[in-house]
N, C-alpha and C positions, 0 to 999 in steps of 0.2 A: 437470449442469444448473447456471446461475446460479442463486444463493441472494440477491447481494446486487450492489447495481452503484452505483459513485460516482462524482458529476462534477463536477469543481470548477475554475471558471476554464480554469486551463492542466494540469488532468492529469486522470484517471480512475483508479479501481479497481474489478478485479473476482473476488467470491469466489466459490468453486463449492463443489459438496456435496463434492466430493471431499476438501475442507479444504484446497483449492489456494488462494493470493494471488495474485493476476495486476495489474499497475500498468502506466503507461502516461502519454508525455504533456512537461512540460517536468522536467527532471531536472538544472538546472544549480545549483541547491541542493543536492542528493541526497535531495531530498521523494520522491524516489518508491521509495526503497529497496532500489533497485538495487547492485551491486555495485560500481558506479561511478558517479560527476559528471560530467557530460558536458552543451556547451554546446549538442550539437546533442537536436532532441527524439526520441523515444522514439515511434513509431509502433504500434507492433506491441507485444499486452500482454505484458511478460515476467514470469515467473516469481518470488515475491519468496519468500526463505528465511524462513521462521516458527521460533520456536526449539523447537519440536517438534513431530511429526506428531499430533502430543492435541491441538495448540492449535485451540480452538472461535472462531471472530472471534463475534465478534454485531452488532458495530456498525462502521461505519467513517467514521472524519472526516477533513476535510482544510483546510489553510486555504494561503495563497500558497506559503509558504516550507517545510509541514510536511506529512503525513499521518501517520494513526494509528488503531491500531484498539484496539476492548475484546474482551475473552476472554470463554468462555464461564464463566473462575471471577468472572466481576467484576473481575478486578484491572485496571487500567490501563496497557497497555502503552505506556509512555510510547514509540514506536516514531516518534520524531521522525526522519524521515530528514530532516535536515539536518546542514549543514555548520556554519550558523553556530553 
């Protein structure tokens, strides 16, 4: 089941109970945390690596160049997919 859905300009994310990250959208920054930079866009949500299966999102932000999400300890994953 979605838990959380985000939409920002040119990308989206989406989190499920399963403690999946799912992104999507324009990814020629690497704002969307994909395994690669790519100038073409990203239709179809793909799967984004979290640094471990514990990891709780709670919140999710995004702004042109960047997304990012908060954990369930609080801390701030600073989880800039970017390049610049």
């Amino acid at each position: 089941m979605i838990v959380s859905v985000l939409l920002f300009a040119f990308l989206g994310a989406i989190y499920a109970d399963t403690g999946e990250l799912y992104s999507f959208g324009c990814n020629d920054e690497g704002q969307l945390g994909c395994d690669s930079v790519s100038e073409e866009r990203i239709d179809v949500p793909t799967k984004i690596t979290l640094p471990t299966e514990e990891t709780c999102i709670r919140m999710l932000s995004a702004g042109v160049y960047h997304s990012a999400y908060l954990t369930g300890q609080f801390s701030c994953c600073f989880a800039i997919f970017s390049a610049i």
